[in-house]
DRENMARTOR-568128 format. One record per residue: x, y, z of N, C-alpha, C, O in turn. Coordinates in nm, 3 decimals, m for minus. Each point is the difference from the previous one (the first is absolute). Layout:
<sites>
     n_px     n_py     n_pz    ca_px    ca_py    ca_pz     c_px     c_py     c_pz     o_px     o_py     o_pz
        X        Y        Z        X        Y        Z        X        Y        Z        X        Y        Z
...
</sites>
This chain:
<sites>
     n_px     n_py     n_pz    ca_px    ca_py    ca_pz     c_px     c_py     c_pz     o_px     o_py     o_pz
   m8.923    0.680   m4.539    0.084   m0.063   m0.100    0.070   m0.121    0.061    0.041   m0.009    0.116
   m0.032   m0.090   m0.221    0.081   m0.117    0.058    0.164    0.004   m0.016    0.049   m0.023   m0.111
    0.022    0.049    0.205    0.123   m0.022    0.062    0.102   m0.123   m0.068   m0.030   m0.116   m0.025
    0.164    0.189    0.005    0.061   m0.159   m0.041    0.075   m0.022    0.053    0.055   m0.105   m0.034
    0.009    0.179    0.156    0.092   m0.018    0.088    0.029   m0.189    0.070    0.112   m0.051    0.015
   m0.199    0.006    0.004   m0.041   m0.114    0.045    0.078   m0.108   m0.086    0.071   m0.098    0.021
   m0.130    0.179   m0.146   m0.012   m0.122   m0.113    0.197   m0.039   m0.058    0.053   m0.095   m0.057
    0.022    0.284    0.135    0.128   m0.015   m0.091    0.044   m0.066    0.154    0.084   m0.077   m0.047
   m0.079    0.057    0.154    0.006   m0.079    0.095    0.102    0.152    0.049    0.123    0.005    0.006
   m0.231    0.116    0.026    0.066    0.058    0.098    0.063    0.000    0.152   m0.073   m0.044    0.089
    0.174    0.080   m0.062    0.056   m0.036    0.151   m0.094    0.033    0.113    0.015   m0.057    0.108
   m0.099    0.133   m0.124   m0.090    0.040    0.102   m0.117   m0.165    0.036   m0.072   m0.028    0.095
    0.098   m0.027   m0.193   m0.113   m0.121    0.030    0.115   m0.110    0.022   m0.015   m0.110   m0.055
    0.163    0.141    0.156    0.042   m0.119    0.119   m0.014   m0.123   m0.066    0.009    0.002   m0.123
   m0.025   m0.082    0.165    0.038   m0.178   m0.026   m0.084    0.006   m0.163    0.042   m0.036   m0.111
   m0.170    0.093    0.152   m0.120   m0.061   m0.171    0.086    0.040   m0.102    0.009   m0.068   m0.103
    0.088    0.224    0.128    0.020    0.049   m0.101    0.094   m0.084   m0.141    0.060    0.065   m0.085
   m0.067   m0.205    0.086    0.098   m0.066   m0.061   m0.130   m0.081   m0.029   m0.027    0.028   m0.117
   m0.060   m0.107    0.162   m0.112   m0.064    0.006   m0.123    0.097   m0.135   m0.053   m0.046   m0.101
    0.048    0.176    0.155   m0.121    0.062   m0.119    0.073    0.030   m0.117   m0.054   m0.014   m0.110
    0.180    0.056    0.123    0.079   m0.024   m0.162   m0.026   m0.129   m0.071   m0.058   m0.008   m0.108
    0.101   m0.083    0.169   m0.010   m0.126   m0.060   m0.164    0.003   m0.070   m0.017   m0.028   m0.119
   m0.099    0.068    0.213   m0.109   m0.020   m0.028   m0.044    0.040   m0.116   m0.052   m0.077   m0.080
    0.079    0.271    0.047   m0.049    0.068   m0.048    0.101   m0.009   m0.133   m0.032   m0.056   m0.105
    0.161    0.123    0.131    0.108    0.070   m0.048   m0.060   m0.020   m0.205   m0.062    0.085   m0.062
    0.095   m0.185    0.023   m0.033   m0.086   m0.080   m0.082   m0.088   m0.073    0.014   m0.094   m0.078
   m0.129    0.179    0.146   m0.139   m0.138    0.015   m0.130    0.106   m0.089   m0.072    0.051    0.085
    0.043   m0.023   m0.183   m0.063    0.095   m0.033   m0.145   m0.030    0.030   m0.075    0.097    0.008
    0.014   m0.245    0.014   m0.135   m0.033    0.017    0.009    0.045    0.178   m0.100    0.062    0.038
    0.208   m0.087    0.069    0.008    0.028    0.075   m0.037    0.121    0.032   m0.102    0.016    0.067
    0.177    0.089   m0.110   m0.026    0.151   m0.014   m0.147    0.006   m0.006   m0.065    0.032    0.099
    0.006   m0.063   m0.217   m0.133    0.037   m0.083   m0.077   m0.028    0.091   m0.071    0.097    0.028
    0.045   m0.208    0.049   m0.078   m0.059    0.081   m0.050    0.132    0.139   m0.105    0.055    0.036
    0.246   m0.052    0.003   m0.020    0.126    0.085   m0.062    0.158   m0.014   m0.072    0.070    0.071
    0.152   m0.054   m0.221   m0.061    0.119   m0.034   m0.105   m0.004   m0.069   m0.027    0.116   m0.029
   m0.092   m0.227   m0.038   m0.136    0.000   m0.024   m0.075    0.019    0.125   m0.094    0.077    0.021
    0.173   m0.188    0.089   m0.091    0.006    0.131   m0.057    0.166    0.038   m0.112    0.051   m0.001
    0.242    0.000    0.031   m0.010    0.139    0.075   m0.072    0.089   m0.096   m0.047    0.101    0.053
    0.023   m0.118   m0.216   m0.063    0.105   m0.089   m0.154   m0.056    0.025   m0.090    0.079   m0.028
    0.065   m0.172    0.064   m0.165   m0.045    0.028   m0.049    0.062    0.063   m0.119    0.031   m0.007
    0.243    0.024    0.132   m0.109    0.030    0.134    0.058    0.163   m0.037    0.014    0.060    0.106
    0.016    0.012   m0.205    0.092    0.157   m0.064    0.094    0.068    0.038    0.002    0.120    0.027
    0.100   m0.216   m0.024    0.117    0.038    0.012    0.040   m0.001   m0.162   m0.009   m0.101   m0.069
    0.052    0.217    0.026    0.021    0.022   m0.117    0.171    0.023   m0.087    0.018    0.030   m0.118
    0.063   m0.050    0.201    0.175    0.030   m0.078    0.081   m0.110    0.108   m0.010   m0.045    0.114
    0.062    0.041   m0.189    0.145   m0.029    0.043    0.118    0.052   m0.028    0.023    0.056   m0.107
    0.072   m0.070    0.210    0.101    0.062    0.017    0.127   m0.089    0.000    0.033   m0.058    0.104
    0.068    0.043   m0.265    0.087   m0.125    0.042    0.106    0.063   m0.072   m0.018    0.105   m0.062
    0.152   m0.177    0.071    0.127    0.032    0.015    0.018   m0.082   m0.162   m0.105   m0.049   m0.040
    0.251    0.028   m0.071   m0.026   m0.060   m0.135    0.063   m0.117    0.064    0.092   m0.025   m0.078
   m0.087   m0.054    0.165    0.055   m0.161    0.021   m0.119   m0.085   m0.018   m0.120    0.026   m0.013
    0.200   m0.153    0.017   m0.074   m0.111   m0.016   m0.110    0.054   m0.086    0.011    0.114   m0.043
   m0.136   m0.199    0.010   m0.139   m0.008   m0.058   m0.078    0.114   m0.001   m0.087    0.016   m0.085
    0.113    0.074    0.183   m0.074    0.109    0.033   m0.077    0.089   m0.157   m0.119    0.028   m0.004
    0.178   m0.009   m0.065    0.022    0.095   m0.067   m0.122   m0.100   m0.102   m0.106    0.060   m0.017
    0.111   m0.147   m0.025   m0.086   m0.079   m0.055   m0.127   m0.034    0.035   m0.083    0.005   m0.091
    0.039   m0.044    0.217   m0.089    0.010    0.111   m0.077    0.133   m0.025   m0.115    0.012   m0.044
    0.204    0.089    0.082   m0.064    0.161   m0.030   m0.095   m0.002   m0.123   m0.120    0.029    0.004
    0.201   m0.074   m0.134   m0.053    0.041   m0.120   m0.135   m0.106   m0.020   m0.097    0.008   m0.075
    0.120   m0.067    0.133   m0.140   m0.116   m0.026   m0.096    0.094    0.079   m0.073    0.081   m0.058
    0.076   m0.100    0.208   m0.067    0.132    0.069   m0.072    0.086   m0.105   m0.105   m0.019   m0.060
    0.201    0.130    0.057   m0.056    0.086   m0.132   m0.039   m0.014   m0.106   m0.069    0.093   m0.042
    0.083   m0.173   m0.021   m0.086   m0.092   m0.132   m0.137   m0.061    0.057   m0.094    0.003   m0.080
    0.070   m0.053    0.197   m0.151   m0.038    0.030   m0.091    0.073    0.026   m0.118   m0.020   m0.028
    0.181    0.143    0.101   m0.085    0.127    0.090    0.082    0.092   m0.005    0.102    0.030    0.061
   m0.192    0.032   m0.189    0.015    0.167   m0.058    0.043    0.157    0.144    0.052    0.111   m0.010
   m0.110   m0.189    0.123    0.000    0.132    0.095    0.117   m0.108    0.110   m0.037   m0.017    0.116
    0.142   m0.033   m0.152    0.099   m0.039    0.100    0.115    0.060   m0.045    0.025   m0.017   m0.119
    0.059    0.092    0.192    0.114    0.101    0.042    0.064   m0.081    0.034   m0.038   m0.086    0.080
    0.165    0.093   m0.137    0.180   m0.050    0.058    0.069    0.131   m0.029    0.002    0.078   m0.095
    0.069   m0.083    0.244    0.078    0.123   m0.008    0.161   m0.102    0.016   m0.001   m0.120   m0.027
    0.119    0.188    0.069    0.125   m0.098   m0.041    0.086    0.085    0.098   m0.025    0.116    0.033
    0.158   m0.212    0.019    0.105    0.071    0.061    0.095   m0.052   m0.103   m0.020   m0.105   m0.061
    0.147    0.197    0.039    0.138    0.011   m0.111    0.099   m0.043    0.158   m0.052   m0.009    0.111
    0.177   m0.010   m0.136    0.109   m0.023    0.115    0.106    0.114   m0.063   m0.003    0.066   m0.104
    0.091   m0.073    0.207    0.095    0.126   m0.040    0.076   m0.040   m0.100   m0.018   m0.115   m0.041
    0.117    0.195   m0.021    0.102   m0.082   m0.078    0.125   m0.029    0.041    0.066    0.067    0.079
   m0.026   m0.182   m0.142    0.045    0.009   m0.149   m0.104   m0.127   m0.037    0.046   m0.081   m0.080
   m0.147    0.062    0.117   m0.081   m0.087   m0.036   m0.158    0.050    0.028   m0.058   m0.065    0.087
   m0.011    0.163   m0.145   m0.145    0.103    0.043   m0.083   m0.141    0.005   m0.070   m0.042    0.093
    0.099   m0.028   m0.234   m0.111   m0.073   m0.028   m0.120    0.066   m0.058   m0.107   m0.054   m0.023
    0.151    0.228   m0.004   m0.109    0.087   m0.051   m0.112   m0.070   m0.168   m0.109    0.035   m0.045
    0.218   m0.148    0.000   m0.048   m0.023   m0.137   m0.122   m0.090    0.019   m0.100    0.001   m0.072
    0.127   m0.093    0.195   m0.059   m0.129    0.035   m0.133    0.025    0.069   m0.093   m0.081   m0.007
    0.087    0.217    0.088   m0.062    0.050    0.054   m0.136    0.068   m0.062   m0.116    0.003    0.043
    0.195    0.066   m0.195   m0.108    0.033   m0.086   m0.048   m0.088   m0.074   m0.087    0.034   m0.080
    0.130   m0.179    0.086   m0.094   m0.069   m0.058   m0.096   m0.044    0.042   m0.074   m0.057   m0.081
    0.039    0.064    0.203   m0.109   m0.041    0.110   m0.153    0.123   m0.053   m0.118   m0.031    0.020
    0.164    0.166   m0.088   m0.073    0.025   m0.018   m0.063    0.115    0.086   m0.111    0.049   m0.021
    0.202   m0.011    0.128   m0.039    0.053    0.074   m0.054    0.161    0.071    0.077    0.091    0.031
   m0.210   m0.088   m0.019   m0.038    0.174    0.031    0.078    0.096    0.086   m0.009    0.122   m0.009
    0.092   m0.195    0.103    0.098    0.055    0.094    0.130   m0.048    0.000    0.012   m0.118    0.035
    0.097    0.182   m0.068    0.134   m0.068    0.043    0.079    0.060    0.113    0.062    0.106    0.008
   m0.087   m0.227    0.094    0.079    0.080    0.127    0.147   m0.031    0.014    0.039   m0.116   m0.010
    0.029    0.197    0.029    0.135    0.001    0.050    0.027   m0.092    0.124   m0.071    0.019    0.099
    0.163   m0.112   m0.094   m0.006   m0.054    0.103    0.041    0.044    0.151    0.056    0.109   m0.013
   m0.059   m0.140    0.132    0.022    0.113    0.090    0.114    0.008    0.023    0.043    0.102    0.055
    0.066   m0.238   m0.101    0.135    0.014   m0.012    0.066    0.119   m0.103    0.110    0.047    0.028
   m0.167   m0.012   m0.122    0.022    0.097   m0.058   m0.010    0.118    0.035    0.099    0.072   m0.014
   m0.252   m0.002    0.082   m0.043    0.116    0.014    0.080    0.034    0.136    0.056    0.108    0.015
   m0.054   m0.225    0.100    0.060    0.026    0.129    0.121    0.064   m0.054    0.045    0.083    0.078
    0.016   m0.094   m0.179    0.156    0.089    0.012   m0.044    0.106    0.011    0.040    0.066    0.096
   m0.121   m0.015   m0.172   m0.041    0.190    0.011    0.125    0.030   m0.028    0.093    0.032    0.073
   m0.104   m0.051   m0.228    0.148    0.051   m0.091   m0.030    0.043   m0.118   m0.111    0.049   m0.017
    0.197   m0.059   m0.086   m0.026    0.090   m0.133    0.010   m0.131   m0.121   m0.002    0.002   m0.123
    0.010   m0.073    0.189    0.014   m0.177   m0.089   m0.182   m0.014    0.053   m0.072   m0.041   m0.091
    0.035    0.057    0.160   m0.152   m0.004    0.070   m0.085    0.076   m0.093   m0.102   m0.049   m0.047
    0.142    0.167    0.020   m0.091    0.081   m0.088   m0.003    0.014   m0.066   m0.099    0.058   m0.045
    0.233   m0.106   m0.056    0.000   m0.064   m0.112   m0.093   m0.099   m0.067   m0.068    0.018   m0.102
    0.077   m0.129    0.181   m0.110   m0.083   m0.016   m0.142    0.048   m0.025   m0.058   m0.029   m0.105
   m0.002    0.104    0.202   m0.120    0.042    0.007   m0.009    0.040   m0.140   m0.104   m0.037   m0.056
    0.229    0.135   m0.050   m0.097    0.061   m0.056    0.063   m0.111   m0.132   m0.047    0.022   m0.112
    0.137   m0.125    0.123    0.004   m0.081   m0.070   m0.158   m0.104   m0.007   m0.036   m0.050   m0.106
   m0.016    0.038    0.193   m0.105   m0.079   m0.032   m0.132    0.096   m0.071   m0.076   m0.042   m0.087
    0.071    0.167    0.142   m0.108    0.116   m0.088    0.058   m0.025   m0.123   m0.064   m0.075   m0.073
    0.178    0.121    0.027    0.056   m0.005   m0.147   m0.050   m0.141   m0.110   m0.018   m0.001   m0.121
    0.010   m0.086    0.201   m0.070   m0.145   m0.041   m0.147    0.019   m0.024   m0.067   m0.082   m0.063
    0.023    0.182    0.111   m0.153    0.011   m0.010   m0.104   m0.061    0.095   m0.112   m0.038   m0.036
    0.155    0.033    0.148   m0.036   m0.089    0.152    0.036    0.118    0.102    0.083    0.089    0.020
   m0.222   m0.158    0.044   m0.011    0.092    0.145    0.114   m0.021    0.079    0.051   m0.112    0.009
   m0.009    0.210    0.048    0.110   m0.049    0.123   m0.066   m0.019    0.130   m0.109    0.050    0.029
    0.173   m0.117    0.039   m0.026   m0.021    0.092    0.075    0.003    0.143    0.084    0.079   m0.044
   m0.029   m0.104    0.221    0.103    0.032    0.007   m0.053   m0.099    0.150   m0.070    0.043    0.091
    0.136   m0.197   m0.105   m0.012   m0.074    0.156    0.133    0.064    0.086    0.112    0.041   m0.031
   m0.197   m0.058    0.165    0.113   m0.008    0.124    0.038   m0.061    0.048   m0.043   m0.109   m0.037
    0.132    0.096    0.140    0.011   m0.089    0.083    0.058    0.055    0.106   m0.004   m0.067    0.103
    0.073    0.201   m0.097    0.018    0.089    0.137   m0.113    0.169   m0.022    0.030    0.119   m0.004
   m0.128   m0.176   m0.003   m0.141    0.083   m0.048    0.036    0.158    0.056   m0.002    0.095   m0.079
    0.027   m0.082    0.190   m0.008    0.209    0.044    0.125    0.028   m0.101   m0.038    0.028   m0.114
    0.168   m0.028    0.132    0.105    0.072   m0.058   m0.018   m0.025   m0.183    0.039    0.087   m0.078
   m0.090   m0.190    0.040   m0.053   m0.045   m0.150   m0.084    0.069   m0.043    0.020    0.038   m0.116
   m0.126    0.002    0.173   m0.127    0.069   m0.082    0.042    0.123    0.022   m0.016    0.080   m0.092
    0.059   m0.049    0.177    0.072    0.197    0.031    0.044    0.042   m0.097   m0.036    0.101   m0.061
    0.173   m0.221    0.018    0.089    0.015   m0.105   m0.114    0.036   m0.127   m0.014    0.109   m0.056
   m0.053   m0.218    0.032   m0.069   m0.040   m0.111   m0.089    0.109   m0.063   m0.008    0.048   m0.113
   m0.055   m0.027    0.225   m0.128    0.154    0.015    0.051    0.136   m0.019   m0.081    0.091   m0.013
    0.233   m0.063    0.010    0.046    0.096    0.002    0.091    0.004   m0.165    0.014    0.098   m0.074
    0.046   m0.270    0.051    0.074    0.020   m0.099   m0.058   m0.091   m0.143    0.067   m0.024   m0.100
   m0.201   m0.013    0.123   m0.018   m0.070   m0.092   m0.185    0.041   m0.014   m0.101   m0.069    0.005
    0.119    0.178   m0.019   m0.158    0.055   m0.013   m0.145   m0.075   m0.031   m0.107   m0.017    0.058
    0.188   m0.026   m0.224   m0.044   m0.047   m0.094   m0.095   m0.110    0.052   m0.118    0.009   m0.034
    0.157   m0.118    0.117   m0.029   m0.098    0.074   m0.139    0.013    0.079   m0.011    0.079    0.094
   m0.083   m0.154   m0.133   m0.124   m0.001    0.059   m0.012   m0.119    0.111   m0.066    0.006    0.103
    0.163   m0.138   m0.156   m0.075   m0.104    0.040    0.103   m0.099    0.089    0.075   m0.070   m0.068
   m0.062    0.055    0.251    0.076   m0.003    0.055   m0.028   m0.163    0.072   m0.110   m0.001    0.055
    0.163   m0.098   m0.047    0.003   m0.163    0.045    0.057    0.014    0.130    0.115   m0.041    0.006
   m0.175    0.102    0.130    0.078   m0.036    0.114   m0.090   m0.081    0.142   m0.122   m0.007    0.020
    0.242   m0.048    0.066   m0.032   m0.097    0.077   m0.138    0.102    0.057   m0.018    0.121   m0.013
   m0.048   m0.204    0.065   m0.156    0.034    0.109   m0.051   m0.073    0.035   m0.044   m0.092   m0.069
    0.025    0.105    0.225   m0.046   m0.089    0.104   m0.002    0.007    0.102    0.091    0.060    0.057
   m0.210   m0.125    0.022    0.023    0.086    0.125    0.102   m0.055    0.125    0.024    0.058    0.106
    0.026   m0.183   m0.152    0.115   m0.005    0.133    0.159    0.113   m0.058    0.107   m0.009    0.060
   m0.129    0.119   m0.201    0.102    0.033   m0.013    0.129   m0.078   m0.049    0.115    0.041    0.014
   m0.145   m0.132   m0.062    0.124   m0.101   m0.079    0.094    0.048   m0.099   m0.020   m0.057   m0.108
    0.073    0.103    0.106    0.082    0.061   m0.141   m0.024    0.179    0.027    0.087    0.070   m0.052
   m0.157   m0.022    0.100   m0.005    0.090    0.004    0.077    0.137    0.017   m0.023    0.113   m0.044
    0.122   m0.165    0.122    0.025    0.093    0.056   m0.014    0.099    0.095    0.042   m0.033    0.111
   m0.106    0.182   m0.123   m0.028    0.101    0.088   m0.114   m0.032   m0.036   m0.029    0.044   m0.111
   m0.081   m0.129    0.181   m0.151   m0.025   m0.032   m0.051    0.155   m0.036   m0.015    0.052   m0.111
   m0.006   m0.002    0.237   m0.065    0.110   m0.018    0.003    0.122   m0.092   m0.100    0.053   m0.048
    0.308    0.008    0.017   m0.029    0.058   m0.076   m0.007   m0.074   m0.159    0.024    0.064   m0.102
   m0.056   m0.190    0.103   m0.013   m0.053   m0.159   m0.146    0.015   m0.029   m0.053   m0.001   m0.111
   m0.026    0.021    0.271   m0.158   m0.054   m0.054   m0.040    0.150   m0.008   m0.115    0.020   m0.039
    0.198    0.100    0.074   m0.021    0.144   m0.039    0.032    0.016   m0.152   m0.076    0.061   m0.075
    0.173   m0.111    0.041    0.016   m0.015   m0.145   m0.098   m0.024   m0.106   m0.054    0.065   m0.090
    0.052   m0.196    0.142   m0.100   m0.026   m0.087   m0.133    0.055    0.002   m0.036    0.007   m0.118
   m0.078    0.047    0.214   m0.086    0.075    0.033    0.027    0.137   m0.035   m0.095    0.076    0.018
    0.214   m0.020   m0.070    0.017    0.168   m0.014    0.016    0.011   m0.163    0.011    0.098   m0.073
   m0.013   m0.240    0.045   m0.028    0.020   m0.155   m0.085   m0.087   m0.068    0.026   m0.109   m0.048
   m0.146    0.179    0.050   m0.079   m0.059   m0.097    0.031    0.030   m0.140   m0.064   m0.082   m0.066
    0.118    0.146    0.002    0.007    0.023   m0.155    0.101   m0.137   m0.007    0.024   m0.049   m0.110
    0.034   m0.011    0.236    0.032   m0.164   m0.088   m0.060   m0.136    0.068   m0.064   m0.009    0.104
    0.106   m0.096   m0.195   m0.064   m0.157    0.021    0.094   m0.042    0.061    0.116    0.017   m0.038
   m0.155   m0.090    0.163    0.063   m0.039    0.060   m0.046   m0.164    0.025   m0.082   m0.023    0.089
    0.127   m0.066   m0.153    0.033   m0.136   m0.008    0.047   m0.054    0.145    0.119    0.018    0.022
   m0.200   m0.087    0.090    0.081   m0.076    0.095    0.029   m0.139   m0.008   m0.085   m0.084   m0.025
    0.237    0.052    0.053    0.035   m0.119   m0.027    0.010   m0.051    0.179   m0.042    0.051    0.104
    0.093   m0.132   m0.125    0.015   m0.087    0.180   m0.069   m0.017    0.052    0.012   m0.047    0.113
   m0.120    0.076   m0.166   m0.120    0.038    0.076   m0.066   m0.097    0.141   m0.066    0.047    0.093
    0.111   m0.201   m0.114   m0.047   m0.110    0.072    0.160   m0.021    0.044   m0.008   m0.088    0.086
    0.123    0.117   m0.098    0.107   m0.034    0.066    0.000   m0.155   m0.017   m0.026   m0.090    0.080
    0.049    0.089   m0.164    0.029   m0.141   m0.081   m0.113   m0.104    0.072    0.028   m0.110    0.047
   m0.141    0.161   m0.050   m0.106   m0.070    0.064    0.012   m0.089    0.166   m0.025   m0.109    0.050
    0.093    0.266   m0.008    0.006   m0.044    0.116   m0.100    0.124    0.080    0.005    0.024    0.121
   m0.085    0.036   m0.210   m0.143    0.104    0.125   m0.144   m0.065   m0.086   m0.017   m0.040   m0.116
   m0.073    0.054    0.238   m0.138    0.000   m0.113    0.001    0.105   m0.041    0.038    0.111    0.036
   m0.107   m0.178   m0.159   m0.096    0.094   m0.117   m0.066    0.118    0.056    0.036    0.114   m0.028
   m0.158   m0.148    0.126   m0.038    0.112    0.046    0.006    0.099    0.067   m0.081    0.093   m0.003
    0.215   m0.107    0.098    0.088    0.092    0.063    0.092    0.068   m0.100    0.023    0.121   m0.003
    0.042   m0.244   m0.104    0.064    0.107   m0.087   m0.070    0.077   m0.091    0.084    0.076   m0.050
   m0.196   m0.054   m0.001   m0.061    0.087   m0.059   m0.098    0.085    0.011   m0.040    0.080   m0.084
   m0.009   m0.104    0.220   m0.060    0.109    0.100    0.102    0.135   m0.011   m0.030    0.112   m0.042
    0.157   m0.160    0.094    0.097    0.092    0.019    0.000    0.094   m0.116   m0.027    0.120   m0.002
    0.070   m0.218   m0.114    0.030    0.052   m0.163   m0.077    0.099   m0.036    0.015    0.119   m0.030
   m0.124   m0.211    0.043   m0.202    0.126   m0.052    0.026    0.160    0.094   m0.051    0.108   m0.031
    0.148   m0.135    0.157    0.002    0.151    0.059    0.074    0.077   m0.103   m0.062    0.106   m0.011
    0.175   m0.105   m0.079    0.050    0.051   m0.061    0.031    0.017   m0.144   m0.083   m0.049   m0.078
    0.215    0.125    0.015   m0.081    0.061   m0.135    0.065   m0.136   m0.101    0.070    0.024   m0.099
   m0.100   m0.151    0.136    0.004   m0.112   m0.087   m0.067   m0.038   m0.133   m0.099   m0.074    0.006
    0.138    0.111   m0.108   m0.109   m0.087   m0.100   m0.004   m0.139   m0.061   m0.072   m0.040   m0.091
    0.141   m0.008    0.143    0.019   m0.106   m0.086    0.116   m0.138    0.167    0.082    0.028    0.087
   m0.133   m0.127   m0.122    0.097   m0.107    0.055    0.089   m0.105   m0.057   m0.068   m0.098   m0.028
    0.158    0.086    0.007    0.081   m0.124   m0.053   m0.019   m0.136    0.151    0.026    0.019    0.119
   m0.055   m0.091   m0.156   m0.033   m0.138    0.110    0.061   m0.114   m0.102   m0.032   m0.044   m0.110
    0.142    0.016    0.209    0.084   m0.120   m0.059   m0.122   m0.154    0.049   m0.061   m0.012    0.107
    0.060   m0.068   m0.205   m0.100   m0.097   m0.011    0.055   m0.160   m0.016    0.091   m0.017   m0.081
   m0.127   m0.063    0.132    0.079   m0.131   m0.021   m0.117   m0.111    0.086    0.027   m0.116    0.031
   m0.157    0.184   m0.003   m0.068   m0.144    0.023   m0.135    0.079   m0.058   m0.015    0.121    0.015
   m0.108   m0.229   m0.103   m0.091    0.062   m0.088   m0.060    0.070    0.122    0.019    0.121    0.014
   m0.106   m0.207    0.092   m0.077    0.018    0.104    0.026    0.160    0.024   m0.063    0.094   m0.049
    0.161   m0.091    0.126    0.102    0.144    0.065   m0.031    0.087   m0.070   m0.081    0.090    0.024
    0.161   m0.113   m0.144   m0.008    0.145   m0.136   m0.124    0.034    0.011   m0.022    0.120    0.011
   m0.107   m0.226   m0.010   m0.142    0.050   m0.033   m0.030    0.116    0.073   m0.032    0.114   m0.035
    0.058   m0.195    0.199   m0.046    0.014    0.136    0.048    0.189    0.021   m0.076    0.094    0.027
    0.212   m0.093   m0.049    0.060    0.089    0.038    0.021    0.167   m0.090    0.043    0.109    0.039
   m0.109   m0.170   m0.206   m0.034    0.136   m0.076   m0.155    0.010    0.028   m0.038    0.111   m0.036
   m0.073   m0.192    0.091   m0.115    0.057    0.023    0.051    0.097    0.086   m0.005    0.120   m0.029
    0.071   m0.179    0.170    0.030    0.126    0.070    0.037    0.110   m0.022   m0.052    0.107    0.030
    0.153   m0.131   m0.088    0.072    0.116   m0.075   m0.118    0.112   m0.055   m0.039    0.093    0.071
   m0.002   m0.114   m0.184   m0.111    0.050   m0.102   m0.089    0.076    0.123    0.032    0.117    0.016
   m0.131   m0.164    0.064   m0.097    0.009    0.089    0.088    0.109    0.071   m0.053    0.112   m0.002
    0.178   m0.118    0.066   m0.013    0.167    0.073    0.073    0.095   m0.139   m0.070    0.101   m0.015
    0.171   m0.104   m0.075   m0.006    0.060   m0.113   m0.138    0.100   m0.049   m0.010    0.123   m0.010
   m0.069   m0.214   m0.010   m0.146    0.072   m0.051   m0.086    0.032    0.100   m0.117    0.029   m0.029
    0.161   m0.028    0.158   m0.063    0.060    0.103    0.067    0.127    0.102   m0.027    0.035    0.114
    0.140    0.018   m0.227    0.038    0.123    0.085   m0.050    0.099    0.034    0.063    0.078    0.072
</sites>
């Protein structure tokens, strides 16, 4: 899936991160460009937040090609953005990890506020072992989990017991984000690693056509070669 982290000019992308906002943020042929590229070579969803253009971009997406998936992140409140979020249309609504990281009762609220909407829940991290414990224990319901993966361990946390986690449950989807560390590992080291474990799916933040191409063949190729 194509990534929008890039595009909202996340802090993890240092000096560009003010540079690919400008690029993307706003630019819907911008967007499109990237995400036709990466669906040529089958990369099939994207994964975006309701700012800037995004949300418009998506729906064109999905209006051209019947088999392209957008899933969505909401923010905590007093501002979810849950309304803006469902207009994108989306098969997954993930909680953002600022939200779920509390591992509170405003947290699980949400979850079953977005089921009640008639949308999958979903549940990102961003301190992944003590989050999914919580999550796996107090939010059953929940199939479908957005956390960091990679093999220098970036965001991770307790690498090891997160990559037990995720491997001790197959009855869920496990979505890896970070995956390139703001495109600072190769492709084929980072998804050698990935293909070892119980990954289905990648979010890859995207901002040059070439790259995006270059870097979901990779992707795809150990994916379908586990």
């Amino acid at each position: 899936m194509v990534g929008s982290s890039p595009w909202a000019g996340s802090g993890q992308f240092g000096n560009n991160a003010r540079v690919y906002r400008k690029k993307f943020l706003r630019k819907v042929d911008a967007m499109l460009e990237v995400m036709e590229a990466t669906y040529k070579v089958g990369a099939r969803g994207f994964h975006g937040v309701p700012i800037g253009k995004m949300g418009e971009a998506a729906k064109i997406m999905v209006e051209i090609y019947d088999d392209y998936v957008v899933v969505g992140s909401c923010f905590p409140e007093p501002n979810s953005m849950l309304e803006e979020v469902i207009k994108m249309d989306p098969k997954i609504i993930f909680l953002h990890a600022s939200i779920s990281d509390k591992k509170d009762s405003d947290f699980l609220k949400m979850v079953d506020e977005v089921s009640s909407r008639g949308f999958i829940p979903g549940i990102a991290v961003h301190n992944p072992v003590p989050t999914l414990k919580f999550s796996l224990e107090n939010a059953k319901n929940v199939k479908f989990f957005l956390v960091p993966f990679n093999p220098r361990g970036f965001m991770m946390g307790k690498r090891k017991e997160l990559e037990e986690l995720v491997d001790n449950n197959k009855d869920k989807a496990f979505f890896g984000m970070k995956t390139l560390v703001a495109g600072r590992l190769n492709p084929e080291k980072a998804y050698e690693y990935i293909a070892q474990h119980n990954i289905c799916s990648v979010v890859i933040g995207q901002v040059d056509v070439e790259e995006a191409k270059a870097s979901t063949k990779v992707a795809l190729d150990a994916l379908q070669n586990k």
